[in-house]
C-alpha positions, 0 to 999 in steps of 0.5 A: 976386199974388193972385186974387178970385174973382166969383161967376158962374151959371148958366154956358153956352157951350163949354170947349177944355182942354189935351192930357192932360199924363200921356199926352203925357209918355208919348208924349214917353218913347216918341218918343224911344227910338224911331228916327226922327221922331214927331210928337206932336198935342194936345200939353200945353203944361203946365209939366210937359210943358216940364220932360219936353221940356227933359230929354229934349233935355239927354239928347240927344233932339232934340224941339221945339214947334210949334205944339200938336205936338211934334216928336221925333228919336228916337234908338233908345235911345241917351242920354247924360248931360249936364254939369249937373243936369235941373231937373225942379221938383215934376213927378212924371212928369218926374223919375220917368219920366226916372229908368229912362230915364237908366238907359240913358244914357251916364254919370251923370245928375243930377236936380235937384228943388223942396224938395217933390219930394224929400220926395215918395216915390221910394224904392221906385223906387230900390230897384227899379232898384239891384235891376235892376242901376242905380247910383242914389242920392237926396241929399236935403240936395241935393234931387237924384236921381243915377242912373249908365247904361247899367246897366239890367239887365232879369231880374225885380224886385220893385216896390212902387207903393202910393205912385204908379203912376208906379213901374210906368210908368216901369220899363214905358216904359224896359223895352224897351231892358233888356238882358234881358226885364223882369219885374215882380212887384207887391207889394202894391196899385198906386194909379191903376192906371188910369194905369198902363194908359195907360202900357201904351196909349202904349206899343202905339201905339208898337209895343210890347205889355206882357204880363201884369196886375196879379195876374201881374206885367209882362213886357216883352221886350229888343229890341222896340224902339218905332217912331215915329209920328204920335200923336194926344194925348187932351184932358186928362180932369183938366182937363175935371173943372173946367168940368164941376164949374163947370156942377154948382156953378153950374148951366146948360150946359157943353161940353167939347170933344173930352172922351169918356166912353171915354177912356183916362184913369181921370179921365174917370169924374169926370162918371158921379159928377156925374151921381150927384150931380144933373147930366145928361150926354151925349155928342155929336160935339163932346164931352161936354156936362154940365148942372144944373137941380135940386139936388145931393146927396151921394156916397160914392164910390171915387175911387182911379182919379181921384185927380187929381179929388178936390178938384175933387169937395170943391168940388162936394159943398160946395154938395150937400144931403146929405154926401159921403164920398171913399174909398180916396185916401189916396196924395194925400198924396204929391202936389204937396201933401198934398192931403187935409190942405190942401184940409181945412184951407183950405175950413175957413176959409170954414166948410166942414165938413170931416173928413180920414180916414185915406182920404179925406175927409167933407164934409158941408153947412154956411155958406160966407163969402169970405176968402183960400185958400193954394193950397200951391202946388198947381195942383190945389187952385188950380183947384178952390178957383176953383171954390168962388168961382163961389157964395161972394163973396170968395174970394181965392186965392193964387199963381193962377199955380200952375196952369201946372204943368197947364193954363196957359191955365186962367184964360182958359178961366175967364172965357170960361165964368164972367165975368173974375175981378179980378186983385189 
């Protein structure tokens, strides 16, 4: 299936996106270590939210849809190990927040990944957890992760996370019910570190505190155990990139309701660059509203907080007078496509001008024509290259459907906001 692109602006109305994806993923982790019922609100019905639903429930937690809310049993650490293989696809979280957590298990969890996921980085999570006293294995000419419970140790560890976050956030959401106090050491830089602070903000909402920085090292201390709880789930600050950058490319006014510039999440910074580039933006009690009259310019900007915002960003500088430079991401690689090389390489067909770094990337102004963009399978990629459509007649993508992985309800929101697409 393939998806054309109509060209649409200025824009105006309102847009409701999702609940985060990465902060229900964590408060999904949490409720079920935790015992007794949590009730999670806003939740993201994302794919990969549904892969993190699925595992748990194969490792004997109890969590089901209701509605936007997911309601989970928690079972106060206890998991076992199920008779087949969890299928967690391309979603990072999912496999690597489940990956600590069957260290708890009772006998010998097998992951089962999409061929993408297993080129992916997890090596420095591996080692860290066979240092924690886990036996956990990667066969990649399977495409699976084996990881044997209940092995997880505690004492200290050496981690290095300049690949992903989610190494970090993943020993620190299963480290409460180690054997012994856990301490990591950071080696290196952390990438997003931002989202490594969510992790840290999921788990005091659910009882726990977290001691120490990234200069120090993380302690989290045995026995203290999470609580259940009823959690409100932010909306998702990487889907609010997309009608905020809409408005930007094709000028007029945008809602998006419920989005705050406080919010925990690194990505919700994406509008302060927006606002960099020519917009307007303000808060109110409905959400954050973001509007473009004159022309925009370019940026160079430090994106390493926002990773999941960088394309978004590429099909806004598109349309700006004057060159953009993105900075310090190059982490993107490791993503659900190597998302610097690709966007590069498809926008390049429209006759965007665009140079890929060992960082970042440059774009600077140039003539754009419609043609067919391979999306790579990337939701990310899918959504931006949208984008690009509102102002370039024939933009043609491939895989629209890709975008459930995040945001499935993405294309409805579209129309309402742009004018309805033509489905091929």
């Amino acid at each position: 299936m393939e998806r054309e692109i109509q060209p649409a602006g200025p824009v105006q109305g309102r847009f409701r996106v999702p609940g985060s994806k990465s902060i229900t993923n964590r408060a999904l982790l949490c409720a079920a270590l935790a015992r007794g019922r949590s009730l999670l609100t806003n939740a993201s019905d994302s794919d990969d939210s549904s892969l993190m639903l699925n595992g748990l429930n194969l490792l004997g937690v109890l969590a089901r849809r209701s509605g936007d809310q997911l309601i989970v049993e928690g079972t106060g650490g206890r998991l076992y190990a199920p008779k087949f293989p969890i299928p967690v696809g391309n979603a990072g979280t999912t496999l690597r927040f489940l990956m600590s957590a069957a260290a708890l298990s009772e006998g010998r969890v097998v992951f089962s990944m999409s061929e993408r996921m297993a080129q992916r980085p997890n090596e420095d999570l591996l080692d860290a957890l066979k240092e924690l006293g886990v036996t956990a294995r990667a066969v990649p000419d399977m495409a699976r992760i084996e990881v044997e419970g209940p092995t997880l140790r505690g004492g200290g560890v050496r981690l290095r996370a300049d690949k992903s976050s989610q190494f970090l956030s993943s020993l620190l959401l299963a480290g409460p019910y180690a054997r012994e106090d856990l301490v990591i050491g950071i080696e290196g830089k952390v990438v997003s570190a931002s989202y490594v602070k969510i992790t840290i903000g999921v788990m005091e909402q659910f009882g726990v505190a977290v001691e120490g920085s990234f200069a120090s090292g993380f302690l989290v201390r045995a026995g203290h155990h999470y609580v259940p709880t009823t959690y409100a789930v932010e909306p998702d600050a990487s889907s609010a990139s997309y009608p905020l950058a809409a408005a930007a490319i094709a000028g007029g006014e945008v809602l998006v309701e419920g989005m705050t510039l406080t919010s925990l999440q690194g990505d919700a910074g994406f509008a302060r660059i927006l606002e960099k580039m020519g917009c307007e933006v303000s808060e109110s009690a409905g959400g954050l509203r973001l509007s473009r009259t004159g022309s925009l310019r370019g940026v160079d900007v430090e994106m390493e907080e926002m990773p999941d915002t960088v394309p978004t960003l590429v099909a806004v500088a598109l349309f700006a007078g004057t060159p953009t430079r993105i900075r310090n991401v190059a982490h993107l690689r490791h993503k659900e496509s190597d998302r610097l090389s690709g966007v590069a390489a498809e926008l390049k067909k429209i006759g965007a001008d665009i140079d890929v770094r060992e960082d970042g990337l440059v774009i600077r102004p140039s003539a754009l024509r419609g043609g067919h963009l391979h999306t790579h399978d990337d939701h990310r990629l899918a959504m931006s290259f949208a984008l690009v459509g509102l102002r370039v007649p024939g933009v043609i993508l491939d895989n629209p459907e890709c975008v459930k992985k995040s945001f499935p309800e993405f294309w409805g929101e579209f129309e309402t906001l742009c004018g309805r697409p033509h489905d091929l």
